[in-house]
FIROPA-869302 format. One line per 5 residues: number of its first residue (from 1); their letters; for each residue y, x negated, z negated of C-alpha. Coordinates in pm, 1 decimal, always signed. Layout:
<rs>
NUM	A	Y:X:Z | ...
</rs>
This chain:
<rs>
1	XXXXX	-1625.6:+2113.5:-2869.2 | -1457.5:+2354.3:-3113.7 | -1350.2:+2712.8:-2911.7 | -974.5:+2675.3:-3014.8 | -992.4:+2348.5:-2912.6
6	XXXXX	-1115.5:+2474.4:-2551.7 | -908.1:+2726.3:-2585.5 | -593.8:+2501.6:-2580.3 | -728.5:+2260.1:-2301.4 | -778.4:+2587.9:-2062.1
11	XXXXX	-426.9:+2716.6:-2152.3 | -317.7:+2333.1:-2087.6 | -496.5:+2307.2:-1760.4 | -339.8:+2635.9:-1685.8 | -38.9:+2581.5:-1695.1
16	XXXXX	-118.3:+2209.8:-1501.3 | -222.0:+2453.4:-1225.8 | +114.6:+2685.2:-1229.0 | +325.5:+2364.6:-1253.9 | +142.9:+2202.4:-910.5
21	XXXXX	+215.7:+2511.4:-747.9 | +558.6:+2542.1:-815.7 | +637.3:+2173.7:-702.3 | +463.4:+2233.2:-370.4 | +652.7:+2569.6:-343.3
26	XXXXX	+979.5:+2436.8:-434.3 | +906.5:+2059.8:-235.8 | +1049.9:+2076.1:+155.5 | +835.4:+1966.6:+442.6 | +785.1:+2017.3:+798.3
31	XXXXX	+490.9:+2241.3:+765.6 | +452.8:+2350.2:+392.1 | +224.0:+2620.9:+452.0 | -29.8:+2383.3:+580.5 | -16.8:+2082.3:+342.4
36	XXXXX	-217.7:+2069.6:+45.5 | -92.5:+1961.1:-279.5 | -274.0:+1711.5:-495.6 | -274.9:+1641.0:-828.5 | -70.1:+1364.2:-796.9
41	XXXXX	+217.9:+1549.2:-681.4 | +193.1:+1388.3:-327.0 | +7.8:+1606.7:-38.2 | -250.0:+1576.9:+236.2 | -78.8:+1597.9:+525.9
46	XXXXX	-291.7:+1771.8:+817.7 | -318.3:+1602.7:+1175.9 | +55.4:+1558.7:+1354.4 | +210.5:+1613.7:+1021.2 | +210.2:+1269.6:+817.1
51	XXXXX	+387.7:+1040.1:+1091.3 | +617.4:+1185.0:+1392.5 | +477.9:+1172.3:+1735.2 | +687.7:+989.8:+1991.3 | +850.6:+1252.8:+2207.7
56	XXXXX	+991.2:+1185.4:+2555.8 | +1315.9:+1384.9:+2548.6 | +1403.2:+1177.4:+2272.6 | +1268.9:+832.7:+2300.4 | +1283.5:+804.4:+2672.4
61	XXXXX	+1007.9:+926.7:+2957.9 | +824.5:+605.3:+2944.6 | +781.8:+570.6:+2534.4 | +405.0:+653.9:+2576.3 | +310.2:+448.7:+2850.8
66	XXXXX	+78.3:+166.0:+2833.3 | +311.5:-203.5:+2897.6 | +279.5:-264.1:+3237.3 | +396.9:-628.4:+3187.2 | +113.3:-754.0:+2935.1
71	XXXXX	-144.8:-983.8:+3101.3 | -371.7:-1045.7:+2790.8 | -681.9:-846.7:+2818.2 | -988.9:-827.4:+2597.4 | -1324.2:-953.1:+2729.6
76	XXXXX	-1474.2:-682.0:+3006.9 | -1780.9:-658.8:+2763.2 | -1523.6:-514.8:+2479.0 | -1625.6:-160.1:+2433.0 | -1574.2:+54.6:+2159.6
81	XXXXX	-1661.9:+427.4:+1996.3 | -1385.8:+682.4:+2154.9 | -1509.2:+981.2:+2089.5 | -1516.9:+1046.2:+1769.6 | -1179.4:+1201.9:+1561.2
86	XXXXX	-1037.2:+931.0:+1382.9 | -737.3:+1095.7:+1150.0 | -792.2:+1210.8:+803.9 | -1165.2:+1002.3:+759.2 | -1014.2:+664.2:+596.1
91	XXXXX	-1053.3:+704.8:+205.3 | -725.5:+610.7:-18.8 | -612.2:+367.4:-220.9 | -343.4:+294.8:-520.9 | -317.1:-49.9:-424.1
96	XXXXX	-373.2:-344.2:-177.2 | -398.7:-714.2:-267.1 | -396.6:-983.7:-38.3 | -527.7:-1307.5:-125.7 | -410.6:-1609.9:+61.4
101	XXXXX	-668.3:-1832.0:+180.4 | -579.7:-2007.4:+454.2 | -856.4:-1910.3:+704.8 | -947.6:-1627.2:+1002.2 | -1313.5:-1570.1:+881.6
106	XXXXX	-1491.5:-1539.3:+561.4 | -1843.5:-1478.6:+441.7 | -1965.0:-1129.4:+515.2 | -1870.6:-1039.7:+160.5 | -1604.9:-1182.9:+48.8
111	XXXXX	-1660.2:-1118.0:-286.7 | -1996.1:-1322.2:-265.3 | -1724.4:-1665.0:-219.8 | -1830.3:-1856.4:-486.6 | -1528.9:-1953.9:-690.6
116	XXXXX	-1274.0:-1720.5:-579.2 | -1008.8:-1550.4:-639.5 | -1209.7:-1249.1:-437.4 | -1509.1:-1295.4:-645.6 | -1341.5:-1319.4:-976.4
121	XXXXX	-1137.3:-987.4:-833.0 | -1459.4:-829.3:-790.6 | -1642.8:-948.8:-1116.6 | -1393.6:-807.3:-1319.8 | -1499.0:-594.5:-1592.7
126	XXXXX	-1222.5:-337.6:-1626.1 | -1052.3:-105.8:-1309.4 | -671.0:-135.9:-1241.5 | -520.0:+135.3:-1459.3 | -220.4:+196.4:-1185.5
131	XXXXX	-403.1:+440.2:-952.1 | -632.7:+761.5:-1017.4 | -835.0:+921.8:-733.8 | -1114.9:+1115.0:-703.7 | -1489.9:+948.0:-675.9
136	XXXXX	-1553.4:+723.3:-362.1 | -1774.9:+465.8:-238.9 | -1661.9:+220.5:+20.0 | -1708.0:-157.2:+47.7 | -1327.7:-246.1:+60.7
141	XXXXX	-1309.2:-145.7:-219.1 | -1262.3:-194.1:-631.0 | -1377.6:+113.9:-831.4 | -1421.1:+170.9:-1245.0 | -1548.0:+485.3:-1343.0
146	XXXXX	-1356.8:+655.5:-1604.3 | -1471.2:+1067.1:-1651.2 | -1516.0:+1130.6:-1253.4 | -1199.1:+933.9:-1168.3 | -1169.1:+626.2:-1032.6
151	XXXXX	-890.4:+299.4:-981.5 | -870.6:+176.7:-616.4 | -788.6:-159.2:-510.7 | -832.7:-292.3:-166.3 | -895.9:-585.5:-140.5
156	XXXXX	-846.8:-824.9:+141.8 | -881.4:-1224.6:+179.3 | -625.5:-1337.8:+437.0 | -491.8:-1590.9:+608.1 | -152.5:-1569.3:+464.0
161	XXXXX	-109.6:-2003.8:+403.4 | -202.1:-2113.6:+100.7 | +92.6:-2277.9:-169.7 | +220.8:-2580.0:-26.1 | +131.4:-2810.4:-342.3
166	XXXXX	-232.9:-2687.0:-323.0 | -277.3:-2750.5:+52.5 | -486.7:-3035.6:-23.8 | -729.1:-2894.4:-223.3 | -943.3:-2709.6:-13.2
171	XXXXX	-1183.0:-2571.5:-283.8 | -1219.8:-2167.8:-366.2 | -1089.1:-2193.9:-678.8 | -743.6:-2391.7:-626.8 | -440.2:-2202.4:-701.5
176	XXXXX	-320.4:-1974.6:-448.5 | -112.2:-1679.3:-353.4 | -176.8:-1265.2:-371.3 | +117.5:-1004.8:-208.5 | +59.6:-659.6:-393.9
181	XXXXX	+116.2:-380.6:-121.9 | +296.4:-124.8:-125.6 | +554.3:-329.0:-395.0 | +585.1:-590.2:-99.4 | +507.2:-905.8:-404.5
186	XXXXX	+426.3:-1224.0:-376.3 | +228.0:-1379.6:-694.4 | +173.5:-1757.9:-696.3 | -45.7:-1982.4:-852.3 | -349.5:-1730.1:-906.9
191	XXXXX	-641.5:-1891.8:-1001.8 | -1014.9:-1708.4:-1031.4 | -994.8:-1806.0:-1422.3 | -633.4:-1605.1:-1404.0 | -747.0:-1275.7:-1255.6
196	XXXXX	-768.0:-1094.2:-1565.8 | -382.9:-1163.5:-1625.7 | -311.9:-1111.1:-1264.4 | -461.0:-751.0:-1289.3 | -270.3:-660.9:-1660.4
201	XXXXX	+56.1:-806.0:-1624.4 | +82.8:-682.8:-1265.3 | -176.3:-516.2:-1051.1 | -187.4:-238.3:-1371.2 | +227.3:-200.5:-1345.7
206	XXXXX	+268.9:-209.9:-973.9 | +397.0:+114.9:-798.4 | +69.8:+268.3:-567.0 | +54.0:+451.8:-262.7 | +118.8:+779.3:-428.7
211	XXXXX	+404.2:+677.0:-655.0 | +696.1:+854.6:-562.3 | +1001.1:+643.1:-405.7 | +1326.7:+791.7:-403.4 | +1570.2:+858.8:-100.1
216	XXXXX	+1707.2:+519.0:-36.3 | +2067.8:+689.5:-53.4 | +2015.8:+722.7:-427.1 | +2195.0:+526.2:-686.9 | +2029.9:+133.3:-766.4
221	XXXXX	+1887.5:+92.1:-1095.2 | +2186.4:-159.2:-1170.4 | +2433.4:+125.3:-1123.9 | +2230.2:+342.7:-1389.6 | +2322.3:+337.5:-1785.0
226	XXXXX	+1931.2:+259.3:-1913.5 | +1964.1:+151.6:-2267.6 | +1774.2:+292.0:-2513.4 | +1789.1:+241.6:-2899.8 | +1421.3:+109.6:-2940.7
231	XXXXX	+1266.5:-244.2:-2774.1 | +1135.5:-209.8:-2440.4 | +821.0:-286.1:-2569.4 | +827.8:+38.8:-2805.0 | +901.9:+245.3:-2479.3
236	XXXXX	+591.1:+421.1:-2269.1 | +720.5:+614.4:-1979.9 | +561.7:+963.8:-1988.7 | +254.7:+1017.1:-1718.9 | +97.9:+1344.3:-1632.7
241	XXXXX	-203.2:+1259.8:-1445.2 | -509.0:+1493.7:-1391.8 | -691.3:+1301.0:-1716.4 | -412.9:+1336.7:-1950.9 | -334.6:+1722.3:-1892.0
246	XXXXX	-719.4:+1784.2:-1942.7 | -697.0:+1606.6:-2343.6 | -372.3:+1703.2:-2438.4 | -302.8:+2034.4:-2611.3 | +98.1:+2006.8:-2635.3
251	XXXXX	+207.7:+1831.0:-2314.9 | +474.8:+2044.6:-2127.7 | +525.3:+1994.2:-1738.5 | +795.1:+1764.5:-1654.5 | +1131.4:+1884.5:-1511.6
256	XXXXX	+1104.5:+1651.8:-1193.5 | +812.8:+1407.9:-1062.1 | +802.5:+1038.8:-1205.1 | +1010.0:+776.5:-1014.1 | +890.4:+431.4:-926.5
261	XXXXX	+1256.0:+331.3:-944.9 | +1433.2:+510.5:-1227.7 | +1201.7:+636.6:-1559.0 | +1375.1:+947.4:-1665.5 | +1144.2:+1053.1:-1946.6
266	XXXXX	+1030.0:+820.0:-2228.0 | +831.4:+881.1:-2557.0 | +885.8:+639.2:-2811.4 | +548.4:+482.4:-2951.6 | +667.5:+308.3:-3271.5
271	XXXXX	+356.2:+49.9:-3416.9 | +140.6:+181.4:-3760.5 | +288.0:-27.4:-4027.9 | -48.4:-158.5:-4060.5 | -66.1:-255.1:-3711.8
276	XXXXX	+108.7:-625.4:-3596.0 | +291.7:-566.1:-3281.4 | +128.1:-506.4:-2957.8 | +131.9:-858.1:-2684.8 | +416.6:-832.6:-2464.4
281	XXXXX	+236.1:-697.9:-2135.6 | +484.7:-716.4:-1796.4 | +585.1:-971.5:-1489.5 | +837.0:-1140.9:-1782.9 | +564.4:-1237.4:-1982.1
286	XXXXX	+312.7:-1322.0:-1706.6 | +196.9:-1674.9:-1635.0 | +275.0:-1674.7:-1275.3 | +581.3:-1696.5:-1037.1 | +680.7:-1427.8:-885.6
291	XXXXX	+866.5:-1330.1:-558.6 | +939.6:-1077.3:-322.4 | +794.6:-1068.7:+2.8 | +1077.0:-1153.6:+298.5 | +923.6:-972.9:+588.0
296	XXXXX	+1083.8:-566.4:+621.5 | +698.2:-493.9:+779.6 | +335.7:-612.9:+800.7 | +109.5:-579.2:+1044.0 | -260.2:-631.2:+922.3
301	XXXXX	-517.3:-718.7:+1179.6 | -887.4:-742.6:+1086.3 | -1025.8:-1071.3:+1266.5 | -1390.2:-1109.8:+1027.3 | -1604.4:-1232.7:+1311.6
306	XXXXX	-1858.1:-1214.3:+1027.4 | -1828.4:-872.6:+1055.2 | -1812.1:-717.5:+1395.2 | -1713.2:-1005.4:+1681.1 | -1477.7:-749.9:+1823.4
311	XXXXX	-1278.7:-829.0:+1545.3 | -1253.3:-1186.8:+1573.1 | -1185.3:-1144.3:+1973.8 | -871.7:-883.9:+1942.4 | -680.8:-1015.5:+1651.3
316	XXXXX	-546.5:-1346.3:+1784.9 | -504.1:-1144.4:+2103.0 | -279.2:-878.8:+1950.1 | -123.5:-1092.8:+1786.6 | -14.6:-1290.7:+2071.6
321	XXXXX	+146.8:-995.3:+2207.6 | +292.8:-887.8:+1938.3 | +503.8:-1234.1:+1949.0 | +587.6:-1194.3:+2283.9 | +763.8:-846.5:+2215.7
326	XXXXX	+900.6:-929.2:+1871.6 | +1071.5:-1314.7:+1974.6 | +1344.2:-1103.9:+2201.4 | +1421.9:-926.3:+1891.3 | +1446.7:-1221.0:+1612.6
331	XXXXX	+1198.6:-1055.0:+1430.1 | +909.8:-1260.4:+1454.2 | +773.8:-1454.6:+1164.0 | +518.4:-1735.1:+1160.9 | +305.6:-1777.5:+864.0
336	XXXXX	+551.9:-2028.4:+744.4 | +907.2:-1862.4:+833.3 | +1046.5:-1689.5:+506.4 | +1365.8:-1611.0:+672.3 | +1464.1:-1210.1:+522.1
341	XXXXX	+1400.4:-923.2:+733.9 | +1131.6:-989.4:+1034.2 | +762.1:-890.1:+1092.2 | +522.6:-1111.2:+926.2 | +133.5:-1098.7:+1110.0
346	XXXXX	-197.2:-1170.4:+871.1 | -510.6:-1190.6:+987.2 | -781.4:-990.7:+706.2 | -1088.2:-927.8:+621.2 | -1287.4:-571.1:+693.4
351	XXXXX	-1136.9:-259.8:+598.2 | -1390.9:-37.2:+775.2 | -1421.2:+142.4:+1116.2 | -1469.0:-182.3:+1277.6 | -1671.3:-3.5:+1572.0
356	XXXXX	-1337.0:+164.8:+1668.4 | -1180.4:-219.4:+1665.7 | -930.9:-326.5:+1688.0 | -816.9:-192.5:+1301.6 | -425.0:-249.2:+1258.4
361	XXXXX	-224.5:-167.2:+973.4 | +113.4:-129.0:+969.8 | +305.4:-166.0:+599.0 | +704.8:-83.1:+616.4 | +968.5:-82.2:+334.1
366	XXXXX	+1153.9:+194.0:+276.0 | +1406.3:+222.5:+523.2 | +1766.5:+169.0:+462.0 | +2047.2:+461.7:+497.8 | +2125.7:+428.9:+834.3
371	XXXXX	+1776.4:+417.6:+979.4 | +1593.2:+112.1:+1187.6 | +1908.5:-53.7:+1289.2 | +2021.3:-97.3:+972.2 | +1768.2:-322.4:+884.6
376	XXXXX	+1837.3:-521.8:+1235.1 | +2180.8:-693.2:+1102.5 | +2308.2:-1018.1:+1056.2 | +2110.3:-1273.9:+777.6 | +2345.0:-1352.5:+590.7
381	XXXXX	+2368.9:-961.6:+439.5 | +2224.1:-914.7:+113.7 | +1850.2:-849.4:+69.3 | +1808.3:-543.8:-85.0 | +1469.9:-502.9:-268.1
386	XXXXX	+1305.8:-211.1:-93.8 | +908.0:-132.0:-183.3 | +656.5:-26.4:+85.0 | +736.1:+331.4:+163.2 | +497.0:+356.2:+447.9
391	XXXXX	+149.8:+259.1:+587.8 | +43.8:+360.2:+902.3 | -352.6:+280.3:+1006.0 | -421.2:+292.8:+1373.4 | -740.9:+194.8:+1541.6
396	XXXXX	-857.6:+124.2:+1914.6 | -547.9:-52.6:+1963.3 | -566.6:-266.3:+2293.8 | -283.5:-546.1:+2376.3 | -123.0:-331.0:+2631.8
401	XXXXX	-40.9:-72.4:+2327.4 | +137.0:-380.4:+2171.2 | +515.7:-283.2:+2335.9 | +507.9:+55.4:+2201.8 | +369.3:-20.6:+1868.9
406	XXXXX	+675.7:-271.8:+1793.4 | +900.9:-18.9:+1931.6 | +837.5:+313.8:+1785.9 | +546.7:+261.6:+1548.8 | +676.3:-100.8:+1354.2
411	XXXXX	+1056.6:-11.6:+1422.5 | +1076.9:+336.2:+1353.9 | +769.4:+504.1:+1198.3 | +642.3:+693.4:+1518.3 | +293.1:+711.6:+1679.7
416	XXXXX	+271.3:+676.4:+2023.8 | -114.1:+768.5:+2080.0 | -189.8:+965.5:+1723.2 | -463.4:+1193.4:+1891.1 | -647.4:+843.0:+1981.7
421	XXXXX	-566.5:+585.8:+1721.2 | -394.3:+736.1:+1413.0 | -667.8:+736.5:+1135.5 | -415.9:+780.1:+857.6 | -203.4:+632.2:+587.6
426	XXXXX	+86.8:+703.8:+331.8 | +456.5:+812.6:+330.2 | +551.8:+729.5:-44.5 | +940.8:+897.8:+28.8 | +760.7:+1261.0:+168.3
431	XXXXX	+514.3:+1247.4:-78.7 | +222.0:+1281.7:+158.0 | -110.9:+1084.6:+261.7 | -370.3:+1128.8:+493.3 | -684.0:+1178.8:+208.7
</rs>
């Protein structure tokens, strides 16, 4: 490489480095002094700093008390590890599909279903472009290597029902339906032969876990003036991501992070007059329907038998007792209720740690100005489309934790037993994740 060249790419890098530290200077938290600030702008939170702990002078004397009116219990031969610290060990990701399939169990790998929509997921030659994270290896997971970074994609089969004209056809490779976490999207009529679209027109513009979501007190994007002289298609929001400030000599830092909601910065990227215009890429131009997902939360329980039997014995437990708790409420939603608002329950395959079983995780939209209750109103209100601004992993859950994890954990974001069963997860509007 020639030395003025390096010379640029150190000055660029240092100036990367005085930028970061600024923004976790000049961003508010609880406990600033402790976080650590990633390149991505978002921080790893330390233990008892991510989510809030329930506290009894607030949220009553009995808020971390098992239920003492829940009868289910798992088998007496149901044992699991407890000793060993759970938070801060579960390795990120940019991005979680769920592929509907109709069933509670799967082959051990579900990428070895022949036919799939899992298989063709994992068969896929080129990485998600929408999330950058340092190198891992873990089976949930999608990875492409790309100069030490890697895209993450979790993937899960599910048994989310599969689309209503396709019930019939009970083959691997009938059309079927994905939800993108944390965007909270529904994507229909996915086929194996489709994936490639799937991942380019969507999975590759979808917001991650460590895209930054604005305060939901600030303005909608229908109440901001976007127009801009030049097609949409000529218009590439500006990234800086660890790659990009490593190869570019003449990038300054931005002013303010990038917003999943509002694009403040754009570069215009007019074609070479020997070039023909570039494909429209984007949901408009994508072959499938799309939709957003009803439910305000989503509780994920791993049930692969094929896995760890734990698994298949405390999932349709839980979730038993998680109806009983949510029906008093209206909230509960069956795999067929698309009524707005509500909990919807899925059943998944492994995500890992399934010897501290049983593995729940817990997606919520950003919350509303006004807090829980405003999103416990009357249905005929107006949806408002809110992403996923929070994911919450616990672990060792047992049925009589059930009540408290509707309560506090579902309802309002707060762990009841985060020394014992927090192992970690994301809070897109703080910025800050547990890897």
């Amino acid at each position: 490489m020639p030395r003025n060249l390096r010379t640029s790419n150190k000055m660029v890098n240092s100036l990367s480095s005085v930028f970061q530290r600024a923004t976790a200077y000049l961003t508010p938290s609880a406990s600033s002094d402790s976080i650590v600030q990633s390149h991505s702008g978002f921080a790893k939170a330390p233990e008892g700093e991510l989510f809030p702990k329930v506290d009894p002078a607030v949220d009553g004397e009995d808020c971390d008390h098992d239920c003492e009116s829940c009868s289910i219990k798992y088998p007496s031969n149901f044992k699991v590890e407890e000793d060993d610290k759970l938070y801060g060990h579960i390795k990120g990701w940019a991005t979680h599909m769920l592929v509907a399939t109709g069933k509670t169990d799967w082959v051990r790998d579900i990428e070895d279903e022949k036919g799939s929509v899992m298989e063709a997921v994992g068969k896929y030659g080129k990485g998600p472009t929408n999330g950058v994270c340092k190198f891992l290896r873990s089976p949930p997971f999608r990875m492409k290597h790309s100069h030490k970074t890697i895209q993450k994609l979790m993937l899960s089969a599910s048994n989310m029902p599969i689309p209503v004209n396709h019930e019939h056809d009970q083959s691997p490779s009938a059309p079927t339906t994905v939800l993108l976490l944390p965007s909270f999207t529904l994507i229909d009529d996915v086929t194996p032969s489709s994936v490639p679209e799937l991942i380019t027109h969507h999975v590759n513009l979808a917001p991650t876990t460590t895209t930054p979501l604005l305060p939901s007190t600030a303005p909608k994007c229908s109440d901001i003036d976007t127009s801009v002289s030049a097609p949409a298609s000529a218009l590439k929001p500006t990234i800086l991501d660890e790659q990009t400030l490593s190869t570019s000599s003449n990038l300054a830092p931005p002013t303010q992070p990038p917003s999943s909601a509002i694009s403040t910065s754009f570069t215009l990227a007019p074609p070479s007059p020997s070039e023909s215009p570039p494909p429209t890429i984007g949901p408009e131009s994508s072959p499938f329907t799309t939709r957003s997902c009803p439910h305000d939360y989503i509780i994920l329980l791993c049930s692969q038998r094929t896995r760890d039997a734990r698994c298949g014995q405390s999932a349709p437990l839980l979730r038993r007792e998680f109806e009983r708790h949510l029906r008093p409420l209206g909230l509960y939603r069956d795999l067929h209720d698309e009524r707005p608002r509500g909990v919807g329950i899925y059943f998944i395959s492994h995500v890992g740690g399934h010897k501290y079983s049983a593995n729940v995780m817990i997606y919520r939209r950003q919350q509303k100005a006004g807090g829980v209750n405003a999103d416990v109103q009357g249905e005929g209100e107006e949806q408002v489309e809110r992403e996923g601004g929070q994911c919450i992993w616990l672990a060792r859950v047992r049925p009589e934790d059930c009540e408290g994890i509707i309560k506090f954990t579902v309802l309002q974001g707060k762990v009841v037993k985060p020394e014992r069963q927090l192992r970690g997860g994301f809070d897109r509007e703080r910025s800050l994740v547990s890897w």
